[in-house]
C-alpha positions in Angstrom: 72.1 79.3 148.6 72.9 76.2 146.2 70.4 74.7 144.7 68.9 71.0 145.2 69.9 69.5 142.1 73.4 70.7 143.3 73.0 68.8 146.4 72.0 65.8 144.8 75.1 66.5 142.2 77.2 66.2 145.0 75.7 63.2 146.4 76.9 61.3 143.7 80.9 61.9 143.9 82.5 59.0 144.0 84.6 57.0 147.3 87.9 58.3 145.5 87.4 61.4 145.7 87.7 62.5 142.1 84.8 65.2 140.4 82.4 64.1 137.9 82.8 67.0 135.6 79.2 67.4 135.1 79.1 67.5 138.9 82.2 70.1 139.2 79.8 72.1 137.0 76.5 71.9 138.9 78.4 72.6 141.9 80.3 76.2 140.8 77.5 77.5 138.7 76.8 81.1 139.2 77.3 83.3 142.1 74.5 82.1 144.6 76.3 80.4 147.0 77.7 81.2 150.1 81.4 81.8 149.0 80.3 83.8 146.8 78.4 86.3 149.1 81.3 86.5 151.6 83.3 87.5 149.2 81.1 90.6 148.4 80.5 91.1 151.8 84.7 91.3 151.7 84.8 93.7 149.3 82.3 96.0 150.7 84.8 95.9 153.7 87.7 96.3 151.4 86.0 99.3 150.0 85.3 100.8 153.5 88.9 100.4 154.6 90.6 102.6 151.1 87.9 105.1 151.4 88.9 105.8 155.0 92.7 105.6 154.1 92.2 107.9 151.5 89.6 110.2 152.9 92.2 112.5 154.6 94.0 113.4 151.3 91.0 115.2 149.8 89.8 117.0 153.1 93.1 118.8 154.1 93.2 121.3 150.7 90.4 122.3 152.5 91.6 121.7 156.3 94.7 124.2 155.9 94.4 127.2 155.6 97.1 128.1 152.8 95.6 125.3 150.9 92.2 125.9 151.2 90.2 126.9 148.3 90.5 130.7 147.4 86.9 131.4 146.8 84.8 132.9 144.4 87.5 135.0 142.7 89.0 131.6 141.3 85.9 130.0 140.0 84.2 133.3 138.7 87.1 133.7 136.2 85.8 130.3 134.6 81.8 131.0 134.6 79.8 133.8 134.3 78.4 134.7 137.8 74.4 133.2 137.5 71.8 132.6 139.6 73.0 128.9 140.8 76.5 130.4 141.2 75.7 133.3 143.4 73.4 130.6 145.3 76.1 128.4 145.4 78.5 130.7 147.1 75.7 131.4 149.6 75.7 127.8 150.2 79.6 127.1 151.2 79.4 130.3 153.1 76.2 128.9 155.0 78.7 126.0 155.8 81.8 127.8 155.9 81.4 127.8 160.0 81.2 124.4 160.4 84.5 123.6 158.9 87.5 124.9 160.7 91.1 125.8 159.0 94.5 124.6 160.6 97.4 126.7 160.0 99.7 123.4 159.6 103.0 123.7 157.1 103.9 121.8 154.5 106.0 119.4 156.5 103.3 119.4 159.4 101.2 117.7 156.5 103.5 115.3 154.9 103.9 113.9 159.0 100.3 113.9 159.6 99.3 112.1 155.8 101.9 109.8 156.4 101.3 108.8 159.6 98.7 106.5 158.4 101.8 104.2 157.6 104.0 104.0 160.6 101.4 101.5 161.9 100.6 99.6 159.1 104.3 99.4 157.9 105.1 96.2 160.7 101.7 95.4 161.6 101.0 93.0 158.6 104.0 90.4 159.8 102.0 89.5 163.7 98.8 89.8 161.8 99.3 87.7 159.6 100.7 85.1 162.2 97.9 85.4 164.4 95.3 85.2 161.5 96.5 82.0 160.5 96.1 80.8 164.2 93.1 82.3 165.4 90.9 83.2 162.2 89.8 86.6 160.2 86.2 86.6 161.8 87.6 88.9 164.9 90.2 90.0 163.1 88.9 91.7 159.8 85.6 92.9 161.9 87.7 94.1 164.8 89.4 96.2 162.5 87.0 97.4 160.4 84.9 98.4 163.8 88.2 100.2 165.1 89.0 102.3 162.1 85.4 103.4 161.4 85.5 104.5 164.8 88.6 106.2 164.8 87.7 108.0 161.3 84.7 110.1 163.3 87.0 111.1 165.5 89.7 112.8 163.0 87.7 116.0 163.3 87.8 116.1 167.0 91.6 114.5 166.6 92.4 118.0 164.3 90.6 120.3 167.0 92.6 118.4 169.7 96.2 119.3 168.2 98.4 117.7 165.7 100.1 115.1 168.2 96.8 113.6 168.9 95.6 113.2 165.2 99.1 111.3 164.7 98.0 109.0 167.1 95.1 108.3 166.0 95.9 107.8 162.4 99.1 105.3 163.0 96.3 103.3 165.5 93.6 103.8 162.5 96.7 102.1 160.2 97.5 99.1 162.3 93.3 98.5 162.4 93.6 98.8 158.8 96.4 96.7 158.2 94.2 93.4 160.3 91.9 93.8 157.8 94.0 94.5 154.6 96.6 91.1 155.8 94.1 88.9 157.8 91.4 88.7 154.9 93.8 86.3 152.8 93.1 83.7 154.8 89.6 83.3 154.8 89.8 81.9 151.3 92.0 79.1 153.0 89.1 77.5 154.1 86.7 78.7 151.7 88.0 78.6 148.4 87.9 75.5 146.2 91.2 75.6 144.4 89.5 76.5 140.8 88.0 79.5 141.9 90.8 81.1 144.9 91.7 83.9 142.2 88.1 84.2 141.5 87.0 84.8 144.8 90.2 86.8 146.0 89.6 89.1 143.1 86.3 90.1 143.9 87.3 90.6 147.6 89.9 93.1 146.4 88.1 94.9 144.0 86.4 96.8 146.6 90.3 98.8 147.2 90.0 99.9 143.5 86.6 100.8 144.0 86.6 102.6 147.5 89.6 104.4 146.2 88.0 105.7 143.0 84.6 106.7 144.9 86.3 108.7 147.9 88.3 110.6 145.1 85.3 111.3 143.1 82.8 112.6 145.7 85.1 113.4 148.5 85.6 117.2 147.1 82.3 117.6 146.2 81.4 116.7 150.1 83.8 119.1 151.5 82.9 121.7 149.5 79.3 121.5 150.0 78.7 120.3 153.8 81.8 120.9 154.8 85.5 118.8 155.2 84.3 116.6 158.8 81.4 114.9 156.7 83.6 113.0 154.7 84.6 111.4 157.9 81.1 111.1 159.1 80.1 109.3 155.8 82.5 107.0 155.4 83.3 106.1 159.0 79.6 105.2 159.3 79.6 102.8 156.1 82.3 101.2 157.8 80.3 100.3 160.9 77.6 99.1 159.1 80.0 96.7 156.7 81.1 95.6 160.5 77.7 94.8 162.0 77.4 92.9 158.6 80.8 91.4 158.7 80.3 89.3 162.4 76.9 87.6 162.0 77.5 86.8 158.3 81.0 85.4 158.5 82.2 82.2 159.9 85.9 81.2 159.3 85.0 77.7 157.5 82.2 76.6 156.0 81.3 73.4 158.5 79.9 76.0 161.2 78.5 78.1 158.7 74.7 78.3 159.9 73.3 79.1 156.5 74.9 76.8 154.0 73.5 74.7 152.4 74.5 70.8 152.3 75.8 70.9 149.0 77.9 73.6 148.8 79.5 72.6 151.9 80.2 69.1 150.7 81.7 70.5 147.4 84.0 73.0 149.4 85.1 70.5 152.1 86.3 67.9 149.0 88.0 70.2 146.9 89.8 71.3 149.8 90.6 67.6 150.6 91.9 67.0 147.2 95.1 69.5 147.9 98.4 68.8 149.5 99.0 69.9 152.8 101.7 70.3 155.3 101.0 68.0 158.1 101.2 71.2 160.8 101.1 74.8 160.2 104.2 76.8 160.7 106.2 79.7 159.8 109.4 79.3 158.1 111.2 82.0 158.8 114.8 80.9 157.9 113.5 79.7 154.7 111.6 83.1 154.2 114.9 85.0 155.0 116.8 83.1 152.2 114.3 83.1 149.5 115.1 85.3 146.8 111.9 85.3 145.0 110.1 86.6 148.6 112.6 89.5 148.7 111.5 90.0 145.1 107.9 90.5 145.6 108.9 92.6 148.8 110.3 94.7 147.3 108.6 95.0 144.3 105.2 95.6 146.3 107.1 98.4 148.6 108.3 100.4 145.2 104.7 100.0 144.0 102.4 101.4 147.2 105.0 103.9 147.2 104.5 105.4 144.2 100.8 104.7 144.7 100.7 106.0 148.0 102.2 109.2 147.5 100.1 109.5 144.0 97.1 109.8 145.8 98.1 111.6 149.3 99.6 115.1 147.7 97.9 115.3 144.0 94.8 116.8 145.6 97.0 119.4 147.3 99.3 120.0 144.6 96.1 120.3 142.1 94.5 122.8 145.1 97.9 124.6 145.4 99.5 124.9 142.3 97.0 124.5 139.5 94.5 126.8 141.8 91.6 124.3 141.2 88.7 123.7 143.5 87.7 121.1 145.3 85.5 119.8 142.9 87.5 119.9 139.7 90.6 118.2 142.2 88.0 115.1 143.2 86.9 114.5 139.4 90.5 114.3 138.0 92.0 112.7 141.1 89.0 109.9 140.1 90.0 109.1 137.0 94.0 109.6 137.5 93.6 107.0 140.5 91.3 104.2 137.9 94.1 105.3 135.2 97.3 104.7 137.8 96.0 101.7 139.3 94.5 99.5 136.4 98.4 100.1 135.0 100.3 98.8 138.0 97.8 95.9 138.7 
């Protein structure tokens, strides 16, 4: 994807080891280059993974039965009953069969919305070890794959009994967490030091994203096709961010089939130019004793907290108490989620 006059740029760095500036330029201009596209390709995987995380919060207003939406008492009170309401009605009832209720309590739902964590609490500590010895490639598409899969089967999983869909959400939150932990280290071997954040920024951008679009939609989806669509939809995005994810990814940019000389020269000396431990390890006694890890530990576990809990019961409080539909709860939940997380990032 570079260009030629980059190649030739980067033909002329010198023996030492140290960028002509002119060069450093030539070499980082714009976003057509490889590094660059992997990183979208990232955050379309990033914005797979917080759509299917999130997808479950919106759909169960509508799952349970004393959450689901009332019906046409609620919204006729708020507009006069026309001919695209009366056809609207028609239409939910016309899907109304194809989207069973669940008479699970309040607690049955806290278990089953939280469940998502108990596998993705501890799984980030292995991951992360293994990513850093064996690569994100299978990793991050292995993943991905897995909880695409799983999210088509969360309507079956509900059908099935409660204990199953457990399950299969703390198995869809250990896939999840290979993908959220493992990705950090592609930029290991891809990112030139100048342009890590860069990169790693538009990578993660696809959480804010995902989150915001799932929010926005994902009422207007159940309340028009029904609730198992919105696992449908966005389990099949995932696979297809998959099937893109393995041929298009390599974990450094030597192997990298489509690359072009250039870039790869540019990456490979920026890279060289940092210090580096002479073997890879994990320091764990060091980890143990470091005050400003335990900082950012706990720091990040007060903030997906909050976060977490934000997003999973504000479409059923909106549903239950406020008496809004599933509509009005998606739009609001949108912009409350953009609002809530541009503040703690």
């Amino acid at each position: 994807m570079s260009t030629r006059a980059e190649a030739e740029a980067m033909g002329h760095i010198s023996s030492d080891g140290n960028f002509n500036m002119a060069q450093a330029q030539t070499s980082r201009k714009g976003f057509c280059s490889v590094r660059h596209g992997l990183a979208l390709i990232a955050h379309l995987c990033n914005f797979s993974i917080f759509t299917q995380q999130m997808n479950l919060s919106i759909a169960i207003p509508a799952m349970v039965n004393n959450t689901a939406l009332a019906g046409p008492s609620n919204t006729s009170t708020e507009r006069p009953p026309t001919a695209p309401q009366d056809s609207w009605s028609e239409t939910l009832k016309e899907f109304k069969p194809m989207a069973p209720t669940y008479d699970w309590s309040p607690d049955m739902q806290g278990i089953i919305l939280s469940s998502l964590n108990y596998g993705s609490f501890l799984a980030p500590i292995p991951i992360g070890y293994m990513s850093g010895i064996y690569g994100a490639k299978y990793l991050v598409g292995v993943g991905l794959f897995l909880s695409s899969v799983l999210t088509f089967f969360i309507p079956l999983a509900a059908d099935a009994g409660v204990a199953f869909l457990v399950v299969i959400r703390i198995v869809q939150g250990i896939a999840q967490g290979m993908v959220l932990t493992s990705q950090y280290t592609i930029w290991v071997k891809w990112a030139p030091p100048l342009e890590k954040s860069q990169l790693i920024n538009i990578a993660i951008s696809g959480q804010l994203l995902g989150s915001f679009i799932i929010f926005l939609i994902g009422g207007f989806l159940c309340q028009t096709i029904g609730w198992p669509y919105i696992f449908y939809i966005f389990g099949g995005i995932g696979c297809a961010c998959s099937f893109l994810w393995f041929p298009l990814f390599y974990d450094d940019p030597i192997n990298h089939p489509f690359i072009s000389t250039g870039e790869k020269e540019y990456i490979m000396r920026s890279l060289a130019q940092q210090d580096s431990s002479p073997a890879w390890s994990l320091p764990i006694k060091a980890m143990v004793r470091s005050l400003p890890l335990w900082a950012i530990l706990i720091f990040h576990f007060t903030e997906f907290w909050s976060l977490f809990i934000f997003m999973d019961y504000t479409p059923t409080y909106f549903s239950t108490v406020l008496q809004a539909n599933l509509r009005d709860v998606s739009t609001e939940k949108a912009h409350s989620v953009l609002l809530f997380k541009c503040f703690v990032t």
